[in-house]
C-alpha positions as CSV (number, residue, x, y, z in Angstrom):
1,X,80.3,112.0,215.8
2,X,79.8,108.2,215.0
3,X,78.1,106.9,211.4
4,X,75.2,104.8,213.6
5,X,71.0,105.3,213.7
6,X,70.2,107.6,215.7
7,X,66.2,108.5,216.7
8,X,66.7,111.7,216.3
9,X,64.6,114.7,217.9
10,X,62.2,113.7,219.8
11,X,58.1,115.8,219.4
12,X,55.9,115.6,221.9
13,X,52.5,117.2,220.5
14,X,50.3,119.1,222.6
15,X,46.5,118.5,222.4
16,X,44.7,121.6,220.6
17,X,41.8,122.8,221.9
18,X,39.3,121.5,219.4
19,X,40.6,117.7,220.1
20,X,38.9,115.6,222.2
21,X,41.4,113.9,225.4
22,X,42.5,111.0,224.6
23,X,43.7,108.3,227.3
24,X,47.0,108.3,228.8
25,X,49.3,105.4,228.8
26,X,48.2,103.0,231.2
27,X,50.6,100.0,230.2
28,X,54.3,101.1,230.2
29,X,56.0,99.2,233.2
30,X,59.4,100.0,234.5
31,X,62.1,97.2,236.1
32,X,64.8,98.5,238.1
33,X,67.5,95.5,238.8
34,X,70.7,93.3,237.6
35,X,71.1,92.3,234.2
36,X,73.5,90.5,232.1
37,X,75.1,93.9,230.4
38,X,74.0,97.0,228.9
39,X,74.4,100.7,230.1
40,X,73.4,101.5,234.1
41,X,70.8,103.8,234.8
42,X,69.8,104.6,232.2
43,X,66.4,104.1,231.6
44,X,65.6,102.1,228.3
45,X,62.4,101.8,226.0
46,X,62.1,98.2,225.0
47,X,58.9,96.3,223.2
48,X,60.0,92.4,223.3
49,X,62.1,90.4,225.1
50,X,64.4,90.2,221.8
51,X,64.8,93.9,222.7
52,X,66.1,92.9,226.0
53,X,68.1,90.3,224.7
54,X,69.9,92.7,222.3
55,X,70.6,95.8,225.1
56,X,71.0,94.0,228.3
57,X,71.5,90.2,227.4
58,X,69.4,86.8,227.7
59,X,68.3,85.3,231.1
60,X,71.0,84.8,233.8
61,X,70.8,82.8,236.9
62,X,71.8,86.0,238.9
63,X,69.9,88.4,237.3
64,X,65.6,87.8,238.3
65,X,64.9,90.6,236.3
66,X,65.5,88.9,233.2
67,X,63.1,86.0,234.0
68,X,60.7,88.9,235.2
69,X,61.2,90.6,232.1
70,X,60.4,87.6,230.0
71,X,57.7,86.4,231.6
72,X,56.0,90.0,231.0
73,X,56.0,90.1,227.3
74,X,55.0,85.9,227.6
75,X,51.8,87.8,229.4
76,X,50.7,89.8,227.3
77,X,53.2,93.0,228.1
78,X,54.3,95.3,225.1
79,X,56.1,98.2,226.3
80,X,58.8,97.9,229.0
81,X,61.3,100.2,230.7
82,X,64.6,98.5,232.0
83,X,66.9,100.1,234.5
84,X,70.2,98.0,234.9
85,X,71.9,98.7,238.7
86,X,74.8,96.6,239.6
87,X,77.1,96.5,243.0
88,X,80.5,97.2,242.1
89,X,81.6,95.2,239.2
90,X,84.4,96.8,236.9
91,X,84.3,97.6,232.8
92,X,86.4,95.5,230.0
93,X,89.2,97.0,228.5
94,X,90.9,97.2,225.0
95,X,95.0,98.1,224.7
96,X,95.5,99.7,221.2
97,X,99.1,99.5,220.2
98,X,100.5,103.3,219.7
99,X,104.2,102.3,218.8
100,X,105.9,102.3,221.4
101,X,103.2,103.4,223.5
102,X,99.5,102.2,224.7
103,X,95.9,103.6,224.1
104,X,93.4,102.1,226.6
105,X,89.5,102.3,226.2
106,X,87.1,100.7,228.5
107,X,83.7,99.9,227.8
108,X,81.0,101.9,229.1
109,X,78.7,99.6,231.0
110,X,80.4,97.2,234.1
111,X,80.1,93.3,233.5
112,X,81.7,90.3,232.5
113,X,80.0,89.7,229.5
114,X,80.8,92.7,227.4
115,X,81.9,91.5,224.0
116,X,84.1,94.3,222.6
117,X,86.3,94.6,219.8
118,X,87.6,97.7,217.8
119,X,89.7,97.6,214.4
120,X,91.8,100.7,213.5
121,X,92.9,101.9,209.5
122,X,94.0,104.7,207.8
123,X,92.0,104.3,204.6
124,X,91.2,107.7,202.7
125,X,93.5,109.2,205.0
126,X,96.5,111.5,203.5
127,X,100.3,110.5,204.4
128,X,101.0,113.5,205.4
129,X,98.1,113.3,208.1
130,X,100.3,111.1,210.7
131,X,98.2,111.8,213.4
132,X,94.6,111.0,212.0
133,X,93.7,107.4,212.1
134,X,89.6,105.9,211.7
135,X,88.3,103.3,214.7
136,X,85.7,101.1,214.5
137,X,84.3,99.6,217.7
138,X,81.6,96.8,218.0
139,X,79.8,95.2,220.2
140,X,79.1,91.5,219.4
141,X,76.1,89.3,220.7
142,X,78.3,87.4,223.1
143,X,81.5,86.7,223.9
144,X,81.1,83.3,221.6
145,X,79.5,84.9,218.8
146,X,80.8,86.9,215.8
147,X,77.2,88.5,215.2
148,X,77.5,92.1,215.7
149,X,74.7,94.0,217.9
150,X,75.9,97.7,218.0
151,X,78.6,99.3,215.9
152,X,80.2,103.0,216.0
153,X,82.4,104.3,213.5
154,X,84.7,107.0,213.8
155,X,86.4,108.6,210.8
156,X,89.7,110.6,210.9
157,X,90.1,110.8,214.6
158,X,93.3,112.2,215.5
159,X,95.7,112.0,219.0
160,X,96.6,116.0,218.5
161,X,96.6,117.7,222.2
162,X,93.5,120.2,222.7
163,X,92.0,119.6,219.3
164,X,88.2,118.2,219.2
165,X,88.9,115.6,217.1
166,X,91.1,114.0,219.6
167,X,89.9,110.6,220.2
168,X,89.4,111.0,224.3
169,X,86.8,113.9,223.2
170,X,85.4,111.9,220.8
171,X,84.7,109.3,222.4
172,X,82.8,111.1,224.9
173,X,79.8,110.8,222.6
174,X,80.4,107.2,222.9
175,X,77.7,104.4,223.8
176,X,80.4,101.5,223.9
177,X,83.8,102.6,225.3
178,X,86.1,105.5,226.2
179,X,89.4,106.4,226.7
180,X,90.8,105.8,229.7
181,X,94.7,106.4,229.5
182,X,96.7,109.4,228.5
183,X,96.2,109.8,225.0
184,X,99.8,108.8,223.0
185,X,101.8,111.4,220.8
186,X,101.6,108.5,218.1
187,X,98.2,107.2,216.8
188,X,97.3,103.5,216.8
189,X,99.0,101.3,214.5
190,X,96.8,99.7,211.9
191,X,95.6,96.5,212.8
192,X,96.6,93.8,211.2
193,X,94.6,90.8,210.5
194,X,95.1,87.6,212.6
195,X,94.3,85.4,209.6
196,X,94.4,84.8,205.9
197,X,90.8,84.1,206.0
198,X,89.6,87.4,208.1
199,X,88.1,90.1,205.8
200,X,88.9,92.8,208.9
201,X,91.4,92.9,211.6
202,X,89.8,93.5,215.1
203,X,91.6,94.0,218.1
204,X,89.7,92.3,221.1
205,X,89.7,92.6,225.1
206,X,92.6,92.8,226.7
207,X,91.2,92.5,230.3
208,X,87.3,91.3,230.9
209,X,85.1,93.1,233.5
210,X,83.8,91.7,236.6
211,X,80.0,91.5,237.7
212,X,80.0,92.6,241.0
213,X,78.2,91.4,244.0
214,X,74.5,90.6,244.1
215,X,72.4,93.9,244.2
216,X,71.2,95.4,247.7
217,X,68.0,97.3,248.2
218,X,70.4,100.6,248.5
219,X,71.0,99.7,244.9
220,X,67.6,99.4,243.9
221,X,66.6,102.7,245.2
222,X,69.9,104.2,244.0
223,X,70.1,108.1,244.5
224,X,67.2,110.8,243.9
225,X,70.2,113.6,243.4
226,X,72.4,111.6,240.8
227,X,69.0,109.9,239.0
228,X,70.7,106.9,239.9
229,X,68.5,103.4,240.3
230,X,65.1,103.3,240.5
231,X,65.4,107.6,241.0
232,X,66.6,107.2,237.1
233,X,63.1,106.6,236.3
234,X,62.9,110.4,236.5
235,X,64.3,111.1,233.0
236,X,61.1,109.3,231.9
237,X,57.8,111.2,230.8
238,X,55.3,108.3,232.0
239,X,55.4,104.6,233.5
240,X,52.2,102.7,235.1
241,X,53.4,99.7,236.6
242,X,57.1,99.3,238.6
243,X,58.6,95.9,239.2
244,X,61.7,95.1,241.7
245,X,62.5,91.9,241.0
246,X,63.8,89.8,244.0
247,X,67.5,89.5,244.5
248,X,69.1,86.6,242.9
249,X,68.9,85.0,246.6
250,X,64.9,85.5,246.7
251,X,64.5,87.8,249.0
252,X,63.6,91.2,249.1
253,X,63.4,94.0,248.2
254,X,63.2,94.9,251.8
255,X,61.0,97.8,253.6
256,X,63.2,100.6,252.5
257,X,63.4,99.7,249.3
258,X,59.6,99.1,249.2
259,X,58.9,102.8,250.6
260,X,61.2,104.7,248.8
261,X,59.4,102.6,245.7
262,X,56.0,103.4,247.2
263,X,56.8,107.1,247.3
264,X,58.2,107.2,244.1
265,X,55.0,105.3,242.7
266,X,53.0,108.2,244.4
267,X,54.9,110.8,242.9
268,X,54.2,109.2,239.2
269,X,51.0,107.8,239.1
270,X,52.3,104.8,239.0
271,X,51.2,101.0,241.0
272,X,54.4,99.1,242.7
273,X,54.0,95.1,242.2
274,X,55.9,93.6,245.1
275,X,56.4,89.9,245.4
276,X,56.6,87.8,248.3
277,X,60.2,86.4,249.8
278,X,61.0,83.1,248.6
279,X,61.3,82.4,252.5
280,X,57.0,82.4,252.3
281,X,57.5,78.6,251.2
282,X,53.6,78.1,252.7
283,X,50.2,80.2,253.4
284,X,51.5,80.3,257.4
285,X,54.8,81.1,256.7
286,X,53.7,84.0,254.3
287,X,50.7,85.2,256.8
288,X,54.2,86.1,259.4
289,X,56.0,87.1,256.6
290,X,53.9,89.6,255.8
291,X,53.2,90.9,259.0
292,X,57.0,91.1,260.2
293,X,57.1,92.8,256.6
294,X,54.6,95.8,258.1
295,X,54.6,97.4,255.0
296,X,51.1,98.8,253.4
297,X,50.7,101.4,250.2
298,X,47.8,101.6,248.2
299,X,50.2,102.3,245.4
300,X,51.5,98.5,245.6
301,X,50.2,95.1,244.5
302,X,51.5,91.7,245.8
303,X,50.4,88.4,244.8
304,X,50.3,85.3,246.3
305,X,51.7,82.3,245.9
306,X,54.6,82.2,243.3
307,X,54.0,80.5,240.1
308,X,55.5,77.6,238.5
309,X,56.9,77.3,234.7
310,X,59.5,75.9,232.5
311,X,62.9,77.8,233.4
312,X,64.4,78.4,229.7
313,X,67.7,78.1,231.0
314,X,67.8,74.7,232.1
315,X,64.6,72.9,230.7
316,X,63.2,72.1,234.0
317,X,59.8,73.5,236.0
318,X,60.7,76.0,238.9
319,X,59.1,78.4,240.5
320,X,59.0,82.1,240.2
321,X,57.8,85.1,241.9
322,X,54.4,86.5,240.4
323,X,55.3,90.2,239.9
324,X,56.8,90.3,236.0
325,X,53.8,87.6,234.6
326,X,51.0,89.6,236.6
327,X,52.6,92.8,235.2
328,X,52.3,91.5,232.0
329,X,48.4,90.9,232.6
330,X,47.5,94.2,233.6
331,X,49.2,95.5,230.9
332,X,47.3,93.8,229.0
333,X,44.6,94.7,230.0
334,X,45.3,97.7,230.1
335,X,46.8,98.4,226.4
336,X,44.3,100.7,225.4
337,X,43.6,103.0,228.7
338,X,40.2,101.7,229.5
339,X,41.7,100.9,233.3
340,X,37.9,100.8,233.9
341,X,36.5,98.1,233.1
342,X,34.6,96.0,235.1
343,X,36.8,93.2,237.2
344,X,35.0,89.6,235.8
345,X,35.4,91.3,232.2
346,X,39.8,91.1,232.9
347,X,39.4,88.2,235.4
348,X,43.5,86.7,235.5
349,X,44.1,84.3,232.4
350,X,47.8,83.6,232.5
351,X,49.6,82.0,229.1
352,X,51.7,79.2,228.4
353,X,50.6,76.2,230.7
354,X,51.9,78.1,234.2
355,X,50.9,76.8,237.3
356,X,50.5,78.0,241.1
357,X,53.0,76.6,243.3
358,X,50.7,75.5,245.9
359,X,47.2,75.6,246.9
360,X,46.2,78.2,249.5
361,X,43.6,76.9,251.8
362,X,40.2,79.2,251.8
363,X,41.0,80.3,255.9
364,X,44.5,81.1,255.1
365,X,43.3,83.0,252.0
366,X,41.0,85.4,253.7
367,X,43.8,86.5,256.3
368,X,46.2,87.3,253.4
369,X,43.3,89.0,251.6
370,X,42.8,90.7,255.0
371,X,46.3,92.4,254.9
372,X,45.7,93.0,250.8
373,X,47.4,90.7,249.3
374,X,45.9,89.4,246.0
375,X,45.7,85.2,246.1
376,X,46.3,83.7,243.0
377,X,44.0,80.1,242.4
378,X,44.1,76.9,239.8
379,X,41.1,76.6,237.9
380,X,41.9,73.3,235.5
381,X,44.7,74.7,233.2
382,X,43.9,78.4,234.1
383,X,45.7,80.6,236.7
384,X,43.0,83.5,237.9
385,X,42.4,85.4,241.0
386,X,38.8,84.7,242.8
387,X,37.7,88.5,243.3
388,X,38.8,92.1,242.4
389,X,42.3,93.3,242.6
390,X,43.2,94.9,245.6
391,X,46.4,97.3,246.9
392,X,48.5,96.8,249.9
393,X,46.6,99.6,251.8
394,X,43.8,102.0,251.5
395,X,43.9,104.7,249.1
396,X,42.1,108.1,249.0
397,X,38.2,107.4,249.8
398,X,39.5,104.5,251.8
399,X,38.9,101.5,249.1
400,X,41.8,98.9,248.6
401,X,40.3,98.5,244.7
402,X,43.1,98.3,242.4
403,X,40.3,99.1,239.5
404,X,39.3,102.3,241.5
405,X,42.9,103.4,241.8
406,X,43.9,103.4,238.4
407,X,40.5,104.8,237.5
408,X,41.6,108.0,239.4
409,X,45.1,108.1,237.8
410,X,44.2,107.4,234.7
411,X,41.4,109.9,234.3
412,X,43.4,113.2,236.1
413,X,46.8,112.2,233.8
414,X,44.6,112.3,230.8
415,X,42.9,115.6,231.7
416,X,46.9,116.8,232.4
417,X,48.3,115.7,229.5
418,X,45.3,116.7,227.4
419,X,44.8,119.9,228.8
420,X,48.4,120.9,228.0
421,X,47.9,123.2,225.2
422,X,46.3,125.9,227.1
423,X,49.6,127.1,228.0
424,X,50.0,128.9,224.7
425,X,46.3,130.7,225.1
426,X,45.4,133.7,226.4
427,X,44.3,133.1,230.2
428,X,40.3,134.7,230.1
429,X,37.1,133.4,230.5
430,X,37.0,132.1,227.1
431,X,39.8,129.8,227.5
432,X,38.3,128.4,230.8
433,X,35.0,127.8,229.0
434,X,36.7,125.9,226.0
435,X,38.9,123.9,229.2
436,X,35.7,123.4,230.8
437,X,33.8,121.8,227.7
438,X,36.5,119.9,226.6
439,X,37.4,118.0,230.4
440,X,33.4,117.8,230.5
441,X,33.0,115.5,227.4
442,X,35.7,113.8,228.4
443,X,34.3,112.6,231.7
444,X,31.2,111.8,230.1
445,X,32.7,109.4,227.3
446,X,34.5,107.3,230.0
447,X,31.3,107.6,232.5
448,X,29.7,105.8,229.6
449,X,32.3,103.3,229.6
450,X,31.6,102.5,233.1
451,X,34.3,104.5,235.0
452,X,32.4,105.2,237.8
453,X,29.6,103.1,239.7
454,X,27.1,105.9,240.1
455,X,24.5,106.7,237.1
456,X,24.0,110.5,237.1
457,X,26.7,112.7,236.4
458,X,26.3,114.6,239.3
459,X,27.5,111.6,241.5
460,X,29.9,110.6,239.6
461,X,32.3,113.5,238.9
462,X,32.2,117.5,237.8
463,X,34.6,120.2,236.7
464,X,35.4,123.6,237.9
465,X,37.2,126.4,235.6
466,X,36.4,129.9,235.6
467,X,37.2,133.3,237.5
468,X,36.7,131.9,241.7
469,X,39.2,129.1,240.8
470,X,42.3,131.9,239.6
471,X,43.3,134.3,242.2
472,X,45.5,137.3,241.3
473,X,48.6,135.5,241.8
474,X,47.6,132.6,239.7
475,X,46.6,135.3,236.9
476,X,50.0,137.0,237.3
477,X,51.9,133.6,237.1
478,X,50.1,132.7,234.1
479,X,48.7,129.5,235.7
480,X,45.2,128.0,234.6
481,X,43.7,125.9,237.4
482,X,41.2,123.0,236.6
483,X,39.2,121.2,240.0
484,X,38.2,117.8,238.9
485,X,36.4,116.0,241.2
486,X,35.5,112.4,240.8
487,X,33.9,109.6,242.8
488,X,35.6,106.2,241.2
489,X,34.4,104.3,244.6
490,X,31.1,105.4,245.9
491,X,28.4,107.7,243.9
492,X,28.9,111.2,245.7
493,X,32.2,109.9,247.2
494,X,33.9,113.0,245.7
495,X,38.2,113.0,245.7
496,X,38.9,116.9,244.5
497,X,42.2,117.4,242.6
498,X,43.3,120.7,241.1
499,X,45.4,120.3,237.9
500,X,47.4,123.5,237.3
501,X,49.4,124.4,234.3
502,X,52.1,126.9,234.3
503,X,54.6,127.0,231.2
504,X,57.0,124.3,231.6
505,X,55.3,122.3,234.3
506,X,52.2,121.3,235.4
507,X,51.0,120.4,238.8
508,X,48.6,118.0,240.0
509,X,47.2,118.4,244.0
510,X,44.4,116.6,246.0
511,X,42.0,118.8,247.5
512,X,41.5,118.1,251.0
513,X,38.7,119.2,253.0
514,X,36.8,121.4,250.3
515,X,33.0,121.1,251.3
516,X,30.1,121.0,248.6
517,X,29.0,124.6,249.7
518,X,32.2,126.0,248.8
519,X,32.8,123.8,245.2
520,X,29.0,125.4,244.7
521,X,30.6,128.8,245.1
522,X,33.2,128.4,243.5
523,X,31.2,127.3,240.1
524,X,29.0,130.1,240.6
């Protein structure tokens, strides 16, 4: 195993009954596209754009994620999930001298920016061990810098057929490179320094990698069976928001990229922002964009125009598509869970003197607003939006209100995750009391925050747990049920989701068609 930092076990503690819930993450977003380097799907946790710069490189003409990226932490953003896809593209390599014979490793992640370099000794090693050798592999910053960013170390490695310190199995466990040749009967000569000056001899790349073509939708959505693209986002506990950048072209994603994101947003809990094609150059041409588009979720956001701010990369003001900045906002905004407050108290303040592309005129406004898509205005310095945040279609209770929405998600993956410990409890009556009580002060601590428009609590939400909402089956299984209803539009507008917890999993379904006599029986 490699001498490197390594987070170790990972904890995730379950509520006890006596704690109150506490909110969910509401902040986390997730960007699935091309970068620079770093490893491919594979989702990774990053909390500044330094992060980025370290794991998947700096901004790149071909790669709009990056400028997404950046713009989000700019915004306010402070916890970020990147998901690296690329189309085709091909890995650097590294020929080891063996003698007479070659060792050939190839870096782990596709590009042609991977700066690799390995350095191979025998110290503390024994003469008579002719077959052990130590390998050090780094990864530098670039491929013009000596600074070092990642660094394994492997320590008396040997070339011995079948053994487990053989360097192909290894370097299985390897983040940076592995062996791609037959392993030689001789191990790797020392290497010998290239100067006077050097303190260590490295080896660098024989062969570079190659970037591949610009990404395709197909590569965005990737594959739901291999947790490929943006299907990799399944190794992850939690995300809220989900951007896919444009393609380094400025277009897209496209419709089936945009429903497959949709659906997977709807499986998560999670809000899609979408931007508009580069194409949408004026409020008419976006008004036919968006109808030849035809695409409507109330688990996406778009925003409209793009926005215009200095490009780091060449000094100059361009314009960029909304999604990463706006991202950035409602995360924000978001940061502590409190999805619900009121819309004029997280009215749009963008940072660092951006500007709307163009002005959309009020008639031309109100037919994008029509079709849901959030317009984006110049007040002096300041970029805001004019009214509440809406989704690309109606969601359950038929509002477009962004603020509703999250409300809804927010409050039932709180009650989920905080309701987790039950699992370890005996299922009685007891337990669905305590359950009961504790989802009940819950709901009344964010009702007094202003989650929900209506004043009493009994338009506004209630909880069900007790012996009419476990059936035999659900008994036998072990299950605990929880009906939450909640009305996060209109008072008495009730949307009725059961929460069910089984060892291992939990389950989270909307209730359709369950009339007020029958939740009063079931209470009873």
């Amino acid at each position: 195993m490699p001498d490197r930092h390594t987070p170790g076990i990972l904890v995730e503690e379950s509520v006890a009954p006596e704690q109150a819930i506490e909110n969910a993450a509401a902040a986390i977003t997730a960007f699935v596209g091309r970068t620079l380097r770093g490893p491919l799907n594979l989702p990774t946790e990053i909390n500044s754009f330094r992060d980025f710069n370290e794991v998947f490189g700096s901004l790149w003409r071909s790669s709009p994620l990056s400028f997404s990226v950046e713009q989000y932490f700019l915004q306010g953003g402070r916890k970020a999930i990147i998901v690296r896809v690329i189309n085709g593209g091909s890995s650097a390599t590294i020929e080891i001298p063996c003698g007479d014979e070659i060792l050939t490793l190839e870096a782990r992640s596709p590009g042609a920016h991977e700066a690799l370099r390995v350095s191979v000794d025998y110290d503390n090693i024994e003469d008579c061990d002719e077959q052990l050798f130590n390998i050090v592999i780094q990864r530098l910053r670039d491929q013009r810098s000596t600074i070092v960013a990642d660094q394994e170390i492997y320590r008396c490695v040997g070339v011995k057929e079948n053994d487990s310190a053989n360097i192909a199995n290894v370097l299985l466990d390897s983040d940076l490179m592995r062996v791609i040749s037959e392993v030689p009967s001789q191990r790797p000569d020392r290497t010998v320094k290239n100067s006077a000056l050097a303190e260590v001899a490295y080896l660098g790349l024989s062969a570079k990698g190659s970037d591949g073509s610009e990404t395709t939708d197909y590569d965005l959505i990737g594959s739901a069976t291999e947790a490929t693209g943006m299907h990799a986002l399944q190794k992850v506990p939690c995300f809220n928001f989900l951007v896919l950048p444009a393609h380094a072209r400025g277009e897209g994603p496209g419709p089936v990229a945009l429903l497959a994101a949709a659906r997977l947003c709807r499986q998560r809990g999670a809000i899609l922002l979408t931007d508009p094609d580069a194409a949408w150059s004026n409020p008419a041409a976006a008004i036919a964009g968006f109808r030849r588009l035809n695409f409507a979720s109330d688990n996406a956001l778009m925003f409209y125009p793009w926005l215009r701010m200095i490009n780091r990369l060449t000094g100059k003001m361009e314009d960029f598509p909304p999604s990463g900045a706006m991202a950035g906002y409602l995360a924000r905004g978001s940061a502590d869970g409190k999805v619900w407050r009121k819309p004029e108290e997280t009215q749009v303040l963008l940072r660092g003197g951006i500007r709307i592309s163009q002005i959309v005129p009020d008639d031309q406004a109100v037919q994008l607003r029509a079709m849901g898509v959030n317009i984006l205005s110049q007040y002096g310095s300041l970029v805001q939006t004019g009214s509440e945040l809406m989704t690309l279609g109606p969601g359950p209770g038929g509002s477009r209100s962004l603020r509703a929405r999250q409300v809804l998600q927010q409050a039932i993956e709180s009650i989920r995750q905080g309701t987790r410990w039950i699992v370890f409890q005996k299922n009685d009556e007891y337990l669905w009391k305590k359950v009961r009580l504790q989802v009940e002060a819950y709901l009344a601590k964010i009702h007094r925050e202003g989650a929900f428009p209506a004043g009493k609590r009994s338009q506004a939400w209630f909880v069900l747990c007790g012996p009419k909402t476990h059936s035999e089956i659900d008994l036998a299984e072990g299950a605990l049920n929880i009906i939450v209803a909640l009305a996060p539009v209109k008072p008495g507008r009730f949307l009725i989701y059961r929460i069910r917890h089984l060892i291992g999993r939990s389950d989270v379904t909307r209730v359709i068609g369950l009339e007020l006599e029958s939740i009063n029986y079931l209470s009873g």
